[in-house]
C-alpha positions, 0 to 999 in steps of 0.5 A: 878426925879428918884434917878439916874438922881438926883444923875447924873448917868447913867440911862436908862428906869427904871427911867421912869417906878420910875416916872410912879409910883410917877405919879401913887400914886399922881393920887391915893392919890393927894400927891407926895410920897416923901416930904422933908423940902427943896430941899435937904432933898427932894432929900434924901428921894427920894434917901431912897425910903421910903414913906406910903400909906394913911390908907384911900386908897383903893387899890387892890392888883394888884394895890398896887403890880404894884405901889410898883414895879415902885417906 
C-alpha cells in the first residue's frame, strides 16, 4: 500500500500511480522494492521510500525515469 493509505490519510490517485511503479519494479527484478523484518518495519521503510535497483538490471533511461517518478 502506498505510504498515505498506510499512515490513514487522505489520498487520491498518486498512490496508484506509487503502486504502478512497485508493481513496474517487481515485473523488472522479481522482488518487492520495499522489505522489512516485519510487518512494522515494512511499513517504515515504505514510508522513507528508499529502495536500489539490482547492479544486473537492465534498464533505459526512460525507463528508469518513469519507475522513479511513480515510486
Amino acid at each position: 500500500m502506498a505510504p498515505e493509505v498506510l499512515q490513514g490519510q487522505l489520498y487520491n490517485h498518486k498512490a496508484d500511480v506509487w503502486s504502478l511503479g512497485c508493481l513496474f519494479y517487481e515485473m523488472l527484478t522479481g522482488f518487492s522494492p520495499f522489505t522489512g523484518r516485519n510487518q512494522r518495519n515494512l511499513g517504515e521503510n515504505i514510508a522513507k521510500g528508499t529502495y536500489k535497483f539490482p547492479k544486473t538490471l537492465k534498464l533505459s533511461l526512460e525507463g528508469l525515469h518513469f519507475l522513479e517518478s511513480c515510486l
